[in-house]
C-alpha positions as YAML, in Angstrom:
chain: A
units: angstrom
residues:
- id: 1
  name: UNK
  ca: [162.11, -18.65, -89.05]
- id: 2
  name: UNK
  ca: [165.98, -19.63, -88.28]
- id: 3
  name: UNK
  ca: [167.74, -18.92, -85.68]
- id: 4
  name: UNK
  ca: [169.09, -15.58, -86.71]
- id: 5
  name: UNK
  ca: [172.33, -15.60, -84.62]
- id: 6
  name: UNK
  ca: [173.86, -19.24, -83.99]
- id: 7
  name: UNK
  ca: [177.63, -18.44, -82.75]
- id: 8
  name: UNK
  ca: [178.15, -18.74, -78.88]
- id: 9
  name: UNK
  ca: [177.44, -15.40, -77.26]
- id: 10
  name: UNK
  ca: [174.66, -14.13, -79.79]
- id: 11
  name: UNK
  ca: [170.84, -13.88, -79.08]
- id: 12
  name: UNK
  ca: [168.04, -14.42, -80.87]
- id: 13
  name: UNK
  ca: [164.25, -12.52, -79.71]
- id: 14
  name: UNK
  ca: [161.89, -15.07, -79.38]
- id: 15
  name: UNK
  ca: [157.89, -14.23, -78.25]
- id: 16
  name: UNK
  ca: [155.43, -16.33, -76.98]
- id: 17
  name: UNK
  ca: [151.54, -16.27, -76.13]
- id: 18
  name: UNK
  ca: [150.18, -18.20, -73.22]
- id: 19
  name: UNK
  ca: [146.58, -18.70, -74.03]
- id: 20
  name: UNK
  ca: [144.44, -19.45, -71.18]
- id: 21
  name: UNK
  ca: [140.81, -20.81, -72.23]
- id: 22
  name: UNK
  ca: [138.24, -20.06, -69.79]
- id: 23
  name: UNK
  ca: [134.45, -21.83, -70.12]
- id: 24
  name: UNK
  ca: [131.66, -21.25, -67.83]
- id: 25
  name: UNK
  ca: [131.51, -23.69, -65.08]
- id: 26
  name: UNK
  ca: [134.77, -25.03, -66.03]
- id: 27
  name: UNK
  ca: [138.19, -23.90, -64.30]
- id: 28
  name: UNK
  ca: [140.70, -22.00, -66.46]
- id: 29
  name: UNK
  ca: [142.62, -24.27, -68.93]
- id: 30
  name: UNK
  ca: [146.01, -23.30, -70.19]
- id: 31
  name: UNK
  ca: [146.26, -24.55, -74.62]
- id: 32
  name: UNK
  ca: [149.68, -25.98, -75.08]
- id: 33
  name: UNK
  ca: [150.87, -27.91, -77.68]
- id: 34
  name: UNK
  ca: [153.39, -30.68, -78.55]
- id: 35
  name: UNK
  ca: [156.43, -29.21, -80.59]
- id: 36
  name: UNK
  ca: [157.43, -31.25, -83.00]
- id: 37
  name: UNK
  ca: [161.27, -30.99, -83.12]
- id: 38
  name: UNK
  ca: [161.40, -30.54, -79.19]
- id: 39
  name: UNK
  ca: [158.84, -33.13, -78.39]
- id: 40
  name: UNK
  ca: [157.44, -31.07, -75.36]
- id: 41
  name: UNK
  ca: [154.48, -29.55, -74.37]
- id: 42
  name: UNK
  ca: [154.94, -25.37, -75.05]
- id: 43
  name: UNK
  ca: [153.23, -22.60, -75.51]
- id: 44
  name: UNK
  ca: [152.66, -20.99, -78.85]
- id: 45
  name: UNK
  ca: [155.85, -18.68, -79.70]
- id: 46
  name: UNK
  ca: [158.78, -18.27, -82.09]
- id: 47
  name: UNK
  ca: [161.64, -15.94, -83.56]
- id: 48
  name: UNK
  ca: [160.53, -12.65, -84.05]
- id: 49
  name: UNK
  ca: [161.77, -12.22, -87.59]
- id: 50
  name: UNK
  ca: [163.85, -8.93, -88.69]
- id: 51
  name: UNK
  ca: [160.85, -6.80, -90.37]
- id: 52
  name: UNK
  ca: [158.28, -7.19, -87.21]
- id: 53
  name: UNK
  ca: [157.80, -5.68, -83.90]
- id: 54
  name: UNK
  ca: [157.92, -8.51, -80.92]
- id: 55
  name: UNK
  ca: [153.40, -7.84, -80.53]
- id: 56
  name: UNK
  ca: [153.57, -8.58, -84.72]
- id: 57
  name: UNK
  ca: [155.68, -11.87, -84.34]
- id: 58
  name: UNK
  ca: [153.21, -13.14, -81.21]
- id: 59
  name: UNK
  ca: [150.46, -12.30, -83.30]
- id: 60
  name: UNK
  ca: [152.10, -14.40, -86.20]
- id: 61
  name: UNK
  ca: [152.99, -16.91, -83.90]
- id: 62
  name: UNK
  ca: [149.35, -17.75, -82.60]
- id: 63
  name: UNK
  ca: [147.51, -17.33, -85.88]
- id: 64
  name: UNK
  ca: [149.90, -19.61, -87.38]
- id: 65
  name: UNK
  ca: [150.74, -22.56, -84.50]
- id: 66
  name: UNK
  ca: [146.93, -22.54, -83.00]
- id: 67
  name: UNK
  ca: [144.52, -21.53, -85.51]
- id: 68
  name: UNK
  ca: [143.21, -18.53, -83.09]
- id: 69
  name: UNK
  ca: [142.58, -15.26, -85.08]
- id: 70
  name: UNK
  ca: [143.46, -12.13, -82.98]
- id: 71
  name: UNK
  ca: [139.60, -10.54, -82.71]
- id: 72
  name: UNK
  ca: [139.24, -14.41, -80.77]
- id: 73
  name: UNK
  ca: [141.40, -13.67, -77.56]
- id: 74
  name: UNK
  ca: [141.87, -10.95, -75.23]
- id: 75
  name: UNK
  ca: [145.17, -9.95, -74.11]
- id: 76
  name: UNK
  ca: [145.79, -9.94, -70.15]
- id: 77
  name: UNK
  ca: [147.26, -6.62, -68.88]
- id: 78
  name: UNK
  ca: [148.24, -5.46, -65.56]
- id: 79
  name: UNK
  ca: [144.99, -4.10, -63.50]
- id: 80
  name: UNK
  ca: [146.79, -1.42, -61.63]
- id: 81
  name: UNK
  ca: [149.56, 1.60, -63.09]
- id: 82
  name: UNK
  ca: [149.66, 0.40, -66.13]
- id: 83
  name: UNK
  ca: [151.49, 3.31, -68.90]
- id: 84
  name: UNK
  ca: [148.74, 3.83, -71.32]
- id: 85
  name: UNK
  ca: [150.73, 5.73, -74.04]
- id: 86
  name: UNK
  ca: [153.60, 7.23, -74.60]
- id: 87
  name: UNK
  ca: [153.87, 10.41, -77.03]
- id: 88
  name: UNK
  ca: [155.57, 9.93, -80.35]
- id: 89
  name: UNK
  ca: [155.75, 6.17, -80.09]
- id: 90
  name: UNK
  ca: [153.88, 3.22, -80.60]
- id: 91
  name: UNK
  ca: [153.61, 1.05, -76.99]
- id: 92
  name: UNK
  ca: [153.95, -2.52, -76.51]
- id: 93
  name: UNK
  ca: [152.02, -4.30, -74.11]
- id: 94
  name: UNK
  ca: [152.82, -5.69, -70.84]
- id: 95
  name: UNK
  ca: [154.47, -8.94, -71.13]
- id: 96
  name: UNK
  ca: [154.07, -11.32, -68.41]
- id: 97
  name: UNK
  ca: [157.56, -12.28, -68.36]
- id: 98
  name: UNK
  ca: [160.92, -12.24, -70.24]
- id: 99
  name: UNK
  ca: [163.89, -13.95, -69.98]
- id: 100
  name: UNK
  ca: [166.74, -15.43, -71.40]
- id: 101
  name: UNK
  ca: [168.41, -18.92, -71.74]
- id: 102
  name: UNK
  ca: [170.45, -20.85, -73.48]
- id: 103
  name: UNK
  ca: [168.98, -22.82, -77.10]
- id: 104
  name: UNK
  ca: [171.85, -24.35, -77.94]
- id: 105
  name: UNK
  ca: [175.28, -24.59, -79.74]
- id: 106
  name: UNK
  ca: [176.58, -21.78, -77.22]
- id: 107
  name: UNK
  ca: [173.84, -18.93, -78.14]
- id: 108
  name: UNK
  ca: [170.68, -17.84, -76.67]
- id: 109
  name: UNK
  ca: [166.56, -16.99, -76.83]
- id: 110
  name: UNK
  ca: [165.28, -14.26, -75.22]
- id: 111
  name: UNK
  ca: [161.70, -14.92, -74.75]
- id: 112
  name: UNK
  ca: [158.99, -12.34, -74.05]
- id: 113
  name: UNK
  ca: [155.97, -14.21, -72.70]
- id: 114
  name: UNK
  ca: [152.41, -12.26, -73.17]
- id: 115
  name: UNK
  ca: [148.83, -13.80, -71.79]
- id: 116
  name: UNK
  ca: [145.67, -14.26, -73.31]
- id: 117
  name: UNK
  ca: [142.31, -15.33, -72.78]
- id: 118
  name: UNK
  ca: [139.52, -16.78, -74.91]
- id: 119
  name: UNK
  ca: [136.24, -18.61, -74.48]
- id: 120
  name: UNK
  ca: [135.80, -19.83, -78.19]
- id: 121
  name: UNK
  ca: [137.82, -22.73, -79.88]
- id: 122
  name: UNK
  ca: [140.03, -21.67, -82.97]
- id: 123
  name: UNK
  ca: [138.26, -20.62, -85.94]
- id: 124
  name: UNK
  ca: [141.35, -21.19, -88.88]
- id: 125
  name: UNK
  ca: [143.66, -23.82, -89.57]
- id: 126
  name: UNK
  ca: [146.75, -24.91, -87.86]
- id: 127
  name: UNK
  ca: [149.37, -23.79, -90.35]
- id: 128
  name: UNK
  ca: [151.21, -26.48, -92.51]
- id: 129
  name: UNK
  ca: [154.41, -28.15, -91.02]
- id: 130
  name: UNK
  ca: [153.18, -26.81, -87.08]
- id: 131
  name: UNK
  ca: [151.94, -29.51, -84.60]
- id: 132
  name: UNK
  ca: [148.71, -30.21, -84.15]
- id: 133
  name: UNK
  ca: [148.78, -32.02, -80.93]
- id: 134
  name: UNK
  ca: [146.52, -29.41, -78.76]
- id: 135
  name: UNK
  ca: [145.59, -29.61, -75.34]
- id: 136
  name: UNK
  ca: [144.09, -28.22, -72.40]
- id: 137
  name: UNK
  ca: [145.61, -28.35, -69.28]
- id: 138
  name: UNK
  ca: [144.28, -27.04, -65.79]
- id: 139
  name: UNK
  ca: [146.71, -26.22, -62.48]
- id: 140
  name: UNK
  ca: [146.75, -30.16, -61.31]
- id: 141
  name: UNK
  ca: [147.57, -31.06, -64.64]
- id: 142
  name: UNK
  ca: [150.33, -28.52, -64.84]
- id: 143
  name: UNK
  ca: [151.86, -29.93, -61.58]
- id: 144
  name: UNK
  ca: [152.13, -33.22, -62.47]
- id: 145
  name: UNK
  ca: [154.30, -32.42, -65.94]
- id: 146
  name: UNK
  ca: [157.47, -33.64, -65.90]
- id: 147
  name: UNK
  ca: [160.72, -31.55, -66.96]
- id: 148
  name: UNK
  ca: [160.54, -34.22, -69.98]
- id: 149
  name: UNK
  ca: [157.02, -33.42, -71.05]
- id: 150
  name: UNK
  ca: [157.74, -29.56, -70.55]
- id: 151
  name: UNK
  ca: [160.39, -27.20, -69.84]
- id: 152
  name: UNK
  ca: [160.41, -26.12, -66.43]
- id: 153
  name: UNK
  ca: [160.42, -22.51, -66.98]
- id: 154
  name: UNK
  ca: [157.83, -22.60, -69.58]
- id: 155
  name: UNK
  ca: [155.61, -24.92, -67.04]
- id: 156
  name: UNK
  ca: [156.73, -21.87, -63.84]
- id: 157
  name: UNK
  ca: [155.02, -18.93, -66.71]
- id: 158
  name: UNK
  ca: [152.27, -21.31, -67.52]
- id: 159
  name: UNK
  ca: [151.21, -21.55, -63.52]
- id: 160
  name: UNK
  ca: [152.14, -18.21, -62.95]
- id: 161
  name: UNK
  ca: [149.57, -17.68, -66.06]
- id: 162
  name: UNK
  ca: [146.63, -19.58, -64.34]
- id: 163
  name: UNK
  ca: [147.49, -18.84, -60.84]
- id: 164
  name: UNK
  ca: [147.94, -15.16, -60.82]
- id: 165
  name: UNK
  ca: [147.59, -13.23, -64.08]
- id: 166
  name: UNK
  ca: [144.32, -14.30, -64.61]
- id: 167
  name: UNK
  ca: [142.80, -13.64, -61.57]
- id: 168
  name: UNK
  ca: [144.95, -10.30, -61.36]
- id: 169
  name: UNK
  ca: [145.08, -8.31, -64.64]
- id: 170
  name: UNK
  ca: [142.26, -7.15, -67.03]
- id: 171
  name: UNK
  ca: [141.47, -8.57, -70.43]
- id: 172
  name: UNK
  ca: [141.97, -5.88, -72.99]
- id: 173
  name: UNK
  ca: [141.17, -5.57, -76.28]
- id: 174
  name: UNK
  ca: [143.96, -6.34, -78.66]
- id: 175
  name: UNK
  ca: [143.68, -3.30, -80.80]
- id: 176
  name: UNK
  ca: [145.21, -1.18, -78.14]
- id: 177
  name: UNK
  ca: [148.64, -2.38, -79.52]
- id: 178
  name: UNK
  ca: [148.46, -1.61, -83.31]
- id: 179
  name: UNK
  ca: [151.87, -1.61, -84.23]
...
């Protein structure tokens, strides 16, 4: 999707899934791929378009960019104190971050990053137009990305990701979130 808003000032939502692929006897691998117009490494993510929830559009997002259907991955949530419902409304999970910065032409993305893990390799398509230039990248390989070959802040979540979030919070099952 567009950018929504493109005057100076105005903010568009953006979401984005970190996928973390872990194999026995292998460390965990972060999948990131090439984006086309940026030409850097990122996770999967995009606009969160005006008739979905920000859990729909990461959803989307994934299915769409990696070929990973949702019943595939497990989504990382915190261990300890984490709200469990609320009554009356539909809850969103715990995103592992979200922040905002600038995308251009004076207006911004606010990006909220969520974590997941898988063992399997995707089971659809790559969706036409999206990059398919995959790979699998482990905390050394992480380190030694330049701010060229990824943004820095994307490269901070995707450490964060494989340092801390994966040894910390709990693999849930995705259906907790139907929204």
């Amino acid at each position: 999707m567009p950018h929504i808003h493109d005057q100076p000032g105005q903010h568009d939502t953006c979401v984005s899934g970190y996928i973390v692929k872990i194999t026995e006897g292998a460390e965990p691998r972060i999948i990131l791929h090439k984006h086309r117009k940026l030409n850097r490494l990122l996770q999967f993510g995009g606009h969160v378009e005006l008739d979905e929830t920000p859990w729909q559009a990461v959803l989307r997002e994934i299915a769409e960019e990696s070929g990973y259907d949702k019943n595939q991955l497990r989504l990382l949530q915190p261990r300890y104190n984490r709200l469990a419902s609320l009554p009356g409304v539909k809850l969103h999970p715990q995103p592992i971050a979200i922040h905002t910065y600038p995308a251009g032409g004076g207006h911004y993305h606010t990006d909220i990053s969520y974590a997941f893990i898988t063992s399997e390799n995707p089971i659809h398509d790559i969706a036409s137009g999206e990059s398919d230039n995959i790979g699998l990248f482990n905390l050394r390989d992480l380190k030694k990305l330049t701010s060229k070959q990824m943004y820095d802040n994307a490269k901070t979540i995707a450490m964060y990701t494989l340092t801390t979030v994966v040894e910390e919070w709990d693999g849930v099952d995705l259906l907790l979130y139907k929204l």
